[in-house]
N, C-alpha and C positions, 0 to 999 in steps of 0.2 A: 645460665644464671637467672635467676627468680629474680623479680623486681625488687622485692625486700630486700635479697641480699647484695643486688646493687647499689639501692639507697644506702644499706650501710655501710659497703665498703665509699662511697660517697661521704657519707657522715665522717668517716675515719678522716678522711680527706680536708675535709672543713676543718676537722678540731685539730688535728697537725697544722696547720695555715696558723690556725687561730693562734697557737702557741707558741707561734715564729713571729706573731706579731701582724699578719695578714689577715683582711680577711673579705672571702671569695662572695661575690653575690651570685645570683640565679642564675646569668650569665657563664658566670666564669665557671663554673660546677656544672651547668651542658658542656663548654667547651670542653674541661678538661674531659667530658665521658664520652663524647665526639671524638679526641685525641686518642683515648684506649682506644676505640672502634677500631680507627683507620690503623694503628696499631696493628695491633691482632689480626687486621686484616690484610694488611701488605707481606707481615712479618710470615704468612703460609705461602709467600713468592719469593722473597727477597730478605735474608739474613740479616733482620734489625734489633732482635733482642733475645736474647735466652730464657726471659720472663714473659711466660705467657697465661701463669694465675693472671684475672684479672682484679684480683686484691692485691697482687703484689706490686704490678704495673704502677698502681696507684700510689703506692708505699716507695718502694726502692727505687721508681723512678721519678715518677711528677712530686710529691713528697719531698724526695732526698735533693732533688733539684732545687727547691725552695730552699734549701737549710743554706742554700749561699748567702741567703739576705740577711743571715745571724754575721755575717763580716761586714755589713753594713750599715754604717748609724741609723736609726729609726726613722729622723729626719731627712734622710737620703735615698729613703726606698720608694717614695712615689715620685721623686726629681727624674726629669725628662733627659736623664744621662745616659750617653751610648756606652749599648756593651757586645763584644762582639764573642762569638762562643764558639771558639777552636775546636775543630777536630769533632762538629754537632754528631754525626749518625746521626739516629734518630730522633734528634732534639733535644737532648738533656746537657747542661741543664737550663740554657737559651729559650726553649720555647714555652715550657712551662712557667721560667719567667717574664715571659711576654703576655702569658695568659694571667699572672697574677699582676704583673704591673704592667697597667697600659700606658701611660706614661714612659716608659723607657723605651727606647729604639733600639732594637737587640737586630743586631746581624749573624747570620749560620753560615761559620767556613765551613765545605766538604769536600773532602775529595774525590768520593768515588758518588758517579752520575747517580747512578739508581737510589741512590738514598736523596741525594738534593732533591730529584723529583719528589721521593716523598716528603721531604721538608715543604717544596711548595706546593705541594695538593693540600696539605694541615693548615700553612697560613691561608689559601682560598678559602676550605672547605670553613673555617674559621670565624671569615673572615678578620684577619688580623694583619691591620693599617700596619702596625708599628714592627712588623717584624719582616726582614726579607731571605734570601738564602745567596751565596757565593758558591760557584763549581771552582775548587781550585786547592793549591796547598799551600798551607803556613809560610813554608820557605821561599812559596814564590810569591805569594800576592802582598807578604808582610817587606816586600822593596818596591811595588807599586805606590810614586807618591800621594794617591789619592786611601791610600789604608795608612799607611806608617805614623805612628804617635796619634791616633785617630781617636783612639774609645779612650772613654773613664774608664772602664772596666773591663776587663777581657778573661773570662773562662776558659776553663781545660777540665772534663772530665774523663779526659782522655787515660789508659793504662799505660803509661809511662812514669819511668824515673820524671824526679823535679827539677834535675837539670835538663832533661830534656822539653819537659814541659815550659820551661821558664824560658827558655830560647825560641820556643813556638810562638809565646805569648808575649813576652817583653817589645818585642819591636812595635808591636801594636798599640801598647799603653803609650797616652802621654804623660808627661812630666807629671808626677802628683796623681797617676790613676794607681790602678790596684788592680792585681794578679790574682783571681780566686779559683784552688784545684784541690777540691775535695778528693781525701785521702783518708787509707783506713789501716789498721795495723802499727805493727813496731815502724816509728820512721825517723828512726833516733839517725842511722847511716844518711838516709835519705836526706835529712834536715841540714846534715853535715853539709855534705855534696852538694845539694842545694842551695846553701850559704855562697859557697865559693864559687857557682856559677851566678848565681843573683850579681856578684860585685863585678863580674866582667861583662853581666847586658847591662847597668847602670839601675840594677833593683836593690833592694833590701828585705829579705824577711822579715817578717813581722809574727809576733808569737800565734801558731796556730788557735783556731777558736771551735774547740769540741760541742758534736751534735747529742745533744742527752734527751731528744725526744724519746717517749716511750716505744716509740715502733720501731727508733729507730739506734737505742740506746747500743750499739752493739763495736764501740772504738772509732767514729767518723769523726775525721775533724776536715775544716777548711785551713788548709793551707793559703798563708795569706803574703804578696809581696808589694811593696809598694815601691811605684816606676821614680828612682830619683834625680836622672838627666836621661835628658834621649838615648836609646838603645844604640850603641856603636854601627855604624854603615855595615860593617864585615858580616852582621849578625842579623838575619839565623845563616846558617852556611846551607850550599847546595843540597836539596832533596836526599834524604837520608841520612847526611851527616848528623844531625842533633841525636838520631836514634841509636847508630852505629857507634859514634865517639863522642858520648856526652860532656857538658864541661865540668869543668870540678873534680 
């Protein structure tokens, strides 16, 4: 890739921010192009993404990442609120929002080894205070008392139905946090389903909030739920259940 057209796919990068309401300084704009690197670079060892333009990298991943802070009041996107981002891979959409709000304390659940490594070489290589990474899974770390009702906010960009996603993520919200899992397509079924599992972790849906960036105009929306008493002890069940027999 030519300088030029790395600066531009860069520029693409800042003006998306910009119209989410962000915006990146000189800093953040090395980091994220530091992020692509290691990227693209681990990604020829170790199965981290199927995107490997590196215009696209920029777009559908560090980009589509950021469209979470559109479920975010304005006044709540630079607050020093923990969020912790279920099921990271390779970062999305957790790390990119650590690189845009530093301010926030974003934790990375993973479960498989080789990827948390590379979560923690990105916050080294970073340097990024405010972000750290967990080896482990949802259903088990989410009954450790030192996680449980823990973040304001807790992500899922995970491929998963929304009932499953919501029992990954719920026991982690506290009272009064919020559930955000960008989703795309018909999710009329989905919303359904999702309904009815929200009211047995102690969540409520919240009307989804559609992404209409121009890069990215193509049906995303946040799905949004808000935590309204502590998530039931029972809940998530044993490692695979949420996937295998979802609720709802």
């Amino acid at each position: 890739m030519s300088v030029d057209d790395e600066q531009g796919d860069l520029t693409a990068l800042v003006e998306g921010a910009a119209a989410l309401g962000v915006t990146l300084d000189d800093a953040q704009v090395a980091a994220f192009a530091r992020y692509r690197d290691l990227l693209l670079d681990w990604n020829a060892r170790i199965n981290l993404t199927a995107i490997t333009d590196p215009a696209e990298v920029l777009t559908r991943h560090f980009l589509d990442s950021l469209t979470c802070l559109l479920a975010v009041p304005p006044e709540r996107r630079q607050q020093p609120l923990r969020l912790l981002d279920v099921g990271s891979g390779a970062g999305f959409p957790g790390l990119p929002l650590a690189i845009a709000c530093p301010r926030r304390r974003v934790t990375l659940l993973e479960a498989t080894g080789k990827k948390v490594r590379f979560l923690e070489t990105v916050i080294t290589a970073l340097g990024l205070v405010n972000a750290h990474a967990i080896h482990g899974r949802a259903e088990e770390v989410a009954h450790q008392p030192g996680q449980r009702g823990r973040y304001d906010l807790v992500t899922a960009r995970a491929v998963a139905s929304l009932p499953t996603l919501l029992e990954y993520c719920a026991p982690f919200a506290h009272t009064g946090g919020h559930i955000l899992m960008p989703k795309k397509g018909d999710l009329a079924q989905e919303l359904a389903a999702g309904e009815r599992a929200a009211k047995l972790l102690g969540a409520r849906l919240l009307m989804p909030v559609p992404v209409t960036l121009p890069l990215l105009d193509d049906g995303r929306v946040i799905v949004v739920a808000r935590q309204q008493r502590p998530c039931p002890a029972q809940y998530p069940r044993p490692a695979g259940a949420p996937a295998k027999r979802p609720l709802g």
